[in-house]
C-alpha positions as CSV (number, residue, x, y, z in Angstrom):
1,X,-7.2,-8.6,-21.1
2,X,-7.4,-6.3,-18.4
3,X,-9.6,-5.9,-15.6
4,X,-9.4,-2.6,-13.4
5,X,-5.4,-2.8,-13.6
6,X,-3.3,0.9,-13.9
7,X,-1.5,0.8,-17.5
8,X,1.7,3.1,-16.9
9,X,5.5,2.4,-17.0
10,X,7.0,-0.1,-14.5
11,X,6.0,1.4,-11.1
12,X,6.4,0.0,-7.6
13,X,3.7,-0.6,-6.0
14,X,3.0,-1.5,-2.4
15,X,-0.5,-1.9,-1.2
16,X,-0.9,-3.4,2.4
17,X,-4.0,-5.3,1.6
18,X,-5.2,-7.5,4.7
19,X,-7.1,-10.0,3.4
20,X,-6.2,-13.2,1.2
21,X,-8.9,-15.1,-0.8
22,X,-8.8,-18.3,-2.5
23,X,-11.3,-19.1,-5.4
24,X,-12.6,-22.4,-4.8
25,X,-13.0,-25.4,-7.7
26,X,-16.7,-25.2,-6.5
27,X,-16.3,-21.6,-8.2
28,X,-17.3,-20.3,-4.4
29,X,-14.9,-17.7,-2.8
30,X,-13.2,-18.2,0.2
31,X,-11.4,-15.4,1.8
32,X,-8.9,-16.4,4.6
33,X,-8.7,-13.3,6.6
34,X,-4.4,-12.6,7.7
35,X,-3.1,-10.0,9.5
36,X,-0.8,-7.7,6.7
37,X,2.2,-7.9,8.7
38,X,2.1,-11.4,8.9
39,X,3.2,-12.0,5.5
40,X,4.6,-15.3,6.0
41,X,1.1,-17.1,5.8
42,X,0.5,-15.2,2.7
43,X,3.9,-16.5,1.3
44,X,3.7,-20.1,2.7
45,X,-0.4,-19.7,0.9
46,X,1.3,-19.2,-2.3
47,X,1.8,-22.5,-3.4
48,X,-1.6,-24.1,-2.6
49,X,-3.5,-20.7,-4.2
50,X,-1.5,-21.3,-7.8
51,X,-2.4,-25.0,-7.6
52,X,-6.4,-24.5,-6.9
53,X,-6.3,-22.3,-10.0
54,X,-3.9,-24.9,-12.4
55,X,-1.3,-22.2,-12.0
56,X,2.4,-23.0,-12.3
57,X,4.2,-21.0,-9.4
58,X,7.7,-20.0,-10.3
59,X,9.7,-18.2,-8.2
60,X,11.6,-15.4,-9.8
61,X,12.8,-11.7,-9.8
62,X,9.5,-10.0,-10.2
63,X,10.2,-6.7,-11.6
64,X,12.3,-4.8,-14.7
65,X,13.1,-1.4,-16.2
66,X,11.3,-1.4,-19.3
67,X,8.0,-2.6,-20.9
68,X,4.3,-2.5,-20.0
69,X,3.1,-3.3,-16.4
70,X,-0.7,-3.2,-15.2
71,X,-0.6,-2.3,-11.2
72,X,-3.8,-4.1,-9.8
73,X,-4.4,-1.9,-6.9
74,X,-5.2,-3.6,-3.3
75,X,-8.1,-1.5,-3.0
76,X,-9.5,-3.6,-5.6
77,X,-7.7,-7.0,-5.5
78,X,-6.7,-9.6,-3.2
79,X,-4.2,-12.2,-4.1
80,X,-7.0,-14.8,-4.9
81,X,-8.7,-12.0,-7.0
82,X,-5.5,-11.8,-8.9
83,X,-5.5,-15.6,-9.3
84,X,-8.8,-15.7,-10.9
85,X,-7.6,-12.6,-13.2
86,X,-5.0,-14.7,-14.3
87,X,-6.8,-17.4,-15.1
88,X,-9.7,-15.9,-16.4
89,X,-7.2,-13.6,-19.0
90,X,-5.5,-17.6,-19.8
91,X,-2.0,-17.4,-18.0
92,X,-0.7,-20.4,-17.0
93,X,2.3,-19.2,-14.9
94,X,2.0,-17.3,-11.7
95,X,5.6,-15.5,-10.9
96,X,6.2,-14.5,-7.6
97,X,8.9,-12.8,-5.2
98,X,9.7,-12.0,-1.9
99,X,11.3,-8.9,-0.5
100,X,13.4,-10.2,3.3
101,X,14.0,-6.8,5.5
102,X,18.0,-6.1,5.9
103,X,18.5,-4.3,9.1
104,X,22.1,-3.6,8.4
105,X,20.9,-0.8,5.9
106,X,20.0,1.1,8.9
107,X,23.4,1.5,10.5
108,X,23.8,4.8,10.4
109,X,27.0,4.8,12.7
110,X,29.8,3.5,10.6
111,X,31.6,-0.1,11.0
112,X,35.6,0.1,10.7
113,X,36.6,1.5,7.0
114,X,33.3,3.4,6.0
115,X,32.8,6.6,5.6
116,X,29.7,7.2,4.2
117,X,30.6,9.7,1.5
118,X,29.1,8.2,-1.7
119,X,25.6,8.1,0.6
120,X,23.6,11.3,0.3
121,X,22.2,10.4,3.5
122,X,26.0,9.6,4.8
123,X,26.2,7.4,8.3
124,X,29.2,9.3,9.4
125,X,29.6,8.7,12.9
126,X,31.8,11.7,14.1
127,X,30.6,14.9,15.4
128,X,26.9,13.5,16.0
129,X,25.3,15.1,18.9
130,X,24.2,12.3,21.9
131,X,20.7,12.9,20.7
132,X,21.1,12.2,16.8
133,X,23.6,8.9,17.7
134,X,20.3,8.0,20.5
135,X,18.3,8.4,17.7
136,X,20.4,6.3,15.2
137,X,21.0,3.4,17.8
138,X,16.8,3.3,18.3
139,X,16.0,3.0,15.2
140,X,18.7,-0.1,14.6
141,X,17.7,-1.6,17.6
142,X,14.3,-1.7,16.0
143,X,14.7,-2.5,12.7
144,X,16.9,-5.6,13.9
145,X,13.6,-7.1,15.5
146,X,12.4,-7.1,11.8
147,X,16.2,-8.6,10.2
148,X,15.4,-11.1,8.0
149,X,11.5,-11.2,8.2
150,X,9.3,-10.9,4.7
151,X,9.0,-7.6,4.0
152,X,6.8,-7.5,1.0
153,X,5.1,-10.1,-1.4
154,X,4.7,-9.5,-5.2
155,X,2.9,-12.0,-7.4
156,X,2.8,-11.5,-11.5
157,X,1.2,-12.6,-14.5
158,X,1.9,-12.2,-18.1
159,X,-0.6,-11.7,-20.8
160,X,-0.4,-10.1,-24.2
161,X,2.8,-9.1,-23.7
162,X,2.0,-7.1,-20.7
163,X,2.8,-7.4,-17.0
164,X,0.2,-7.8,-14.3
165,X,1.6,-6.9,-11.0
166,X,-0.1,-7.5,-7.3
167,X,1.9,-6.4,-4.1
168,X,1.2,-6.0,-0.2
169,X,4.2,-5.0,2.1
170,X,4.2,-5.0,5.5
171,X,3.2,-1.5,7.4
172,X,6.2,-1.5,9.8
173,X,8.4,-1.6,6.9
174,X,6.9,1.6,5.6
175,X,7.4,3.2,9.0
176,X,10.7,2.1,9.3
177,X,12.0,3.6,6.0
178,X,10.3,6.9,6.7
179,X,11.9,7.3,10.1
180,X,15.3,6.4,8.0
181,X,14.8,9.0,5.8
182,X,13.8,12.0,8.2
183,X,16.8,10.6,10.2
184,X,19.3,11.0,7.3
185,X,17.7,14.8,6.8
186,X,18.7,15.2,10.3
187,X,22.2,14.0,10.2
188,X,22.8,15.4,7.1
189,X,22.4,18.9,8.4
190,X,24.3,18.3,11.6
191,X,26.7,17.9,9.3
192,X,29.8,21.1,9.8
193,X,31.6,22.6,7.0
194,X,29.5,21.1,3.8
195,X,27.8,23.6,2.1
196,X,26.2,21.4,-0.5
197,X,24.1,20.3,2.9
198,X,22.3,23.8,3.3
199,X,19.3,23.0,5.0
200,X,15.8,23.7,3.0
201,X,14.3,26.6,3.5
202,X,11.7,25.8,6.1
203,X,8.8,27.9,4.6
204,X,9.2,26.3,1.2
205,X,9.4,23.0,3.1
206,X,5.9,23.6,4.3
207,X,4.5,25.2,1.0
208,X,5.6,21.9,-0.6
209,X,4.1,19.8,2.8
210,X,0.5,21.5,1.7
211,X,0.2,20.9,-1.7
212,X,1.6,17.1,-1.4
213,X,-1.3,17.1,1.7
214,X,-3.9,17.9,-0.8
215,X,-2.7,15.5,-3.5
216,X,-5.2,12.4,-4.5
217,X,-2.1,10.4,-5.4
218,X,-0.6,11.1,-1.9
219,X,-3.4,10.3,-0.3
220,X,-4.5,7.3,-2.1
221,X,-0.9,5.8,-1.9
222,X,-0.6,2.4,0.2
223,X,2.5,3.5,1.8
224,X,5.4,5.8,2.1
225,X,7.3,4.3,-0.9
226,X,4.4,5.0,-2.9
227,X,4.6,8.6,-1.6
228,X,7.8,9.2,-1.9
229,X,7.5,7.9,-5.9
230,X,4.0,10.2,-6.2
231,X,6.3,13.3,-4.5
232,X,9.0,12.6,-7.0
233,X,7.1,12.8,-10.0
234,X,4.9,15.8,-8.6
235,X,8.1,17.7,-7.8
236,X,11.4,16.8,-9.8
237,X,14.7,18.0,-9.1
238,X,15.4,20.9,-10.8
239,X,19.2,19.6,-10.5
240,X,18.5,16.1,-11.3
241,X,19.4,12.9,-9.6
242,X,22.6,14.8,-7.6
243,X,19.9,18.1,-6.8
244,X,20.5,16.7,-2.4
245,X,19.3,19.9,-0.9
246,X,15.9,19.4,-3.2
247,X,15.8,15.5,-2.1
248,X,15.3,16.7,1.4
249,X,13.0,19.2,1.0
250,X,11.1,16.8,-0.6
251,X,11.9,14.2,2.5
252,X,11.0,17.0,4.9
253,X,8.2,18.2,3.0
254,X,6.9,14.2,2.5
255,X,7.2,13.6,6.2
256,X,5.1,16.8,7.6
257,X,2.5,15.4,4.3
258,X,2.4,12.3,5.8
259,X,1.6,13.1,9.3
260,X,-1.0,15.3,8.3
261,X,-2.8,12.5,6.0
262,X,-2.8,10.2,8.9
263,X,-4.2,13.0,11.1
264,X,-6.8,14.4,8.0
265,X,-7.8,10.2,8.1
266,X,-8.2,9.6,11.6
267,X,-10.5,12.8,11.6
268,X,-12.6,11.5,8.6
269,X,-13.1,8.0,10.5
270,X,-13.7,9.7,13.5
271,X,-16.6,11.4,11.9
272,X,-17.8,8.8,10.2
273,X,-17.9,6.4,13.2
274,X,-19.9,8.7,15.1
275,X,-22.5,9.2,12.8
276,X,-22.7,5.1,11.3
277,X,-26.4,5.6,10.6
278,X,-26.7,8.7,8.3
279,X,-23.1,7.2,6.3
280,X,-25.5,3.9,6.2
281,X,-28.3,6.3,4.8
282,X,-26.1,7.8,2.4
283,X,-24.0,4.0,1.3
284,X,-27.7,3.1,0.3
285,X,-29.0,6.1,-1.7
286,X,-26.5,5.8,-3.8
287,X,-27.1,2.1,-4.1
288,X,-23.3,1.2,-3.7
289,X,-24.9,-2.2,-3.0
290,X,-27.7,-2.9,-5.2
291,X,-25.8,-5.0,-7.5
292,X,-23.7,-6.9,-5.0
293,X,-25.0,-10.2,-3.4
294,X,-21.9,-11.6,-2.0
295,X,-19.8,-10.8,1.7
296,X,-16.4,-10.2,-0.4
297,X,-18.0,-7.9,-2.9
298,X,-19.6,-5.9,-0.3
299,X,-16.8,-5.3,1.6
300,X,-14.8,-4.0,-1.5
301,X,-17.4,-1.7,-2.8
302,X,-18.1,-0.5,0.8
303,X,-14.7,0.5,0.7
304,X,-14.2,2.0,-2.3
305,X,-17.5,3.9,-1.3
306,X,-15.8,5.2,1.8
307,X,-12.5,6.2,0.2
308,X,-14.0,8.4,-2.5
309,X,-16.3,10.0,1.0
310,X,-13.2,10.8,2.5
311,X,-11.4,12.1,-0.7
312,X,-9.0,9.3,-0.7
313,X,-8.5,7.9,2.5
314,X,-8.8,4.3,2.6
315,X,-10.8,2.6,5.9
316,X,-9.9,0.2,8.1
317,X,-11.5,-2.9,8.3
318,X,-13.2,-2.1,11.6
319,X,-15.1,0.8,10.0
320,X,-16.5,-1.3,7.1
321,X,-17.3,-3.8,9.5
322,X,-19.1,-1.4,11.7
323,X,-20.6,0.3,8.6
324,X,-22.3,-3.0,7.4
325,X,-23.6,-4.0,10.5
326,X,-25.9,-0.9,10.5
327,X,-29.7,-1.9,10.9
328,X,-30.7,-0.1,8.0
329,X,-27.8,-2.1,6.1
330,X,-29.1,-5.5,7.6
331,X,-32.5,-4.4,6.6
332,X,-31.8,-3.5,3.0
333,X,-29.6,-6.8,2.8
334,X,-32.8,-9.3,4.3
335,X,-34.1,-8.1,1.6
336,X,-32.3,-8.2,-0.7
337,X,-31.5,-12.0,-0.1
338,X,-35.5,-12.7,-0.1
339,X,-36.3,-10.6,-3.7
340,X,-33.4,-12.6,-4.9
341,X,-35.2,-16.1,-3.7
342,X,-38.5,-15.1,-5.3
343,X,-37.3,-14.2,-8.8
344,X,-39.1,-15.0,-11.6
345,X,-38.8,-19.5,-12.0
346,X,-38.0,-20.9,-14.9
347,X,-40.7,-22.0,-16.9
348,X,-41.0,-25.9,-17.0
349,X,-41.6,-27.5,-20.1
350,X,-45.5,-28.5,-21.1
């Protein structure tokens, strides 16, 4: 069985969903609100979650390079919503894995004996201008405050032969690799004397930036190494795996893309914040919650109502929050809970 998961060949995905839930025996959901880059609590919840749901947790490699996999997207799952999947679909084995952030992939100055040359994004240390190295040493310096810390959780089921995959990874993570990768652009170019390193023509740089901007898989993706996946497949290198001077195009045109989503998102919120009451009208014409009689639910299709609104730009919490808390909201949902207490009672036997 498969409910609402993505049927396509072993991706990697990394939603940064904030919530966990836990289905209850009662068959009640409770949803333990975390902060996403706090992903010890969801790990160290792990345990107790599989348990409440007669799962078996094991821990292993999650993951594999051939086969079926069904992505269950964050926008539509939490990990307890994945728990119930599994149970509901009859798995008895709940895999999961943890990712722990290296920082010592981000030395971009060499330690004795490297060189850097089988990197495309080398960490050759001579010849950097004071800037670049200032830039290198920053960027260290913060991605050591992360060294060793969870960088990502991924739980798993298995059913009909398939692979059902969940995963939320931390935001700063995302940030950090993104600043690596414009930062190897950078360096690479410094670079004298290499003419395999020709910098991409700018223009091209920001024809492929535009398109990528306007791309609902771009948009949609959950972070940068979603992106970068989405740009890859959009735009492959005409020179294959080797093709370097297309890789950071692609880098250079992702990074200008990404800013501009952000920017193109905070714009959309913007807008909708300041007009709460006709995005309330609108979130109730098209009865988005007509059918829905529980908090969690509410949340989730309020969200997926505000994502397709702002062609792909998912909200943060606050705005569903302030969204739902509209009067006309509270109205529609007072009564809603008092039609639903006056339903039609069963008829008592004579």
């Amino acid at each position: 069985m498969l409910f609402g998961g993505v049927l396509e060949s072993w991706p990697t995905v990394a939603p940064t969903r904030a919530t966990v839930g836990a289905i209850c025996d009662a068959g009640t959901l409770e949803v333990v609100f975390v902060v996403a880059s706090d992903l010890r609590k969801v790990a160290d919840a792990l345990p107790a979650l599989a348990s409440r749901h007669g799962l078996q947790l094991i821990s292993a490699s999650v993951g594999g390079d051939a086969g079926l996999r069904a992505v269950l997207g964050q926008d539509r799952y939490d990990a307890g919503g994945v728990a119930q999947l599994a149970t509901a679909c009859g798995a008895r084995i709940l895999y999961w894995d943890l990712d722990h952030f290296d920082a010592d992939n981000f030395a971009f100055l060499p330690t004795d004996g490297e060189d850097g040359e089988d990197d495309p994004a080398p960490a050759a240390g001579n010849g950097l201008s004071p800037a670049l190295r200032q830039r290198a040493d920053t960027l260290l310096a913060a991605a050591q405050r992360h060294d060793g810390e969870v960088e990502a959780v991924r739980i798993a089921f298995v059913v009909e032969g398939v692979v059902h995959e969940w995963e939320m990874s931390a935001p700063w993570a995302g940030d950090l690799h993104a600043r690596w990768e414009v930062l190897g652009d950078d360096i690479d170019q410094a670079q004298p004397a290499r003419p395999e390193l020709d910098a991409p023509d700018p223009a091209e740089v920001e024809r492929i930036a535009a398109l990528l901007q306007k791309m609902p898989a771009i948009i949609a993706a959950g972070s940068y190494g979603q992106r970068r996946e989405a740009a890859d497949e959009a735009f492959p290198a005409p020179g294959g795996e080797d093709d370097w001077l297309h890789h950071r195009l692609l880098r250079q045109a992702l990074s200008l893309a990404q800013q501009a989503i952000q920017q193109d998102g905070a714009d959309a919120y913007r807008t909708i914040e300041n007009t709460l009451d006709e995005t309330a009208a609108r979130l109730l014409e098209q009865g988005v919650l007509d059918d829905v009689h529980d908090a969690p639910a509410r949340r989730i299709v309020t969200t997926d109502f505000l994502t397709a609104l702002t062609g792909g730009h998912r909200p943060k919490p606050r705005t569903v929050t302030l969204l739902l808390g509209r009067p006309a909201v509270k109205d529609f949902l007072t009564t809603q809970k008092a039609a639903a207490k006056h339903q039609v009672q069963p008829v008592l036997p004579l």
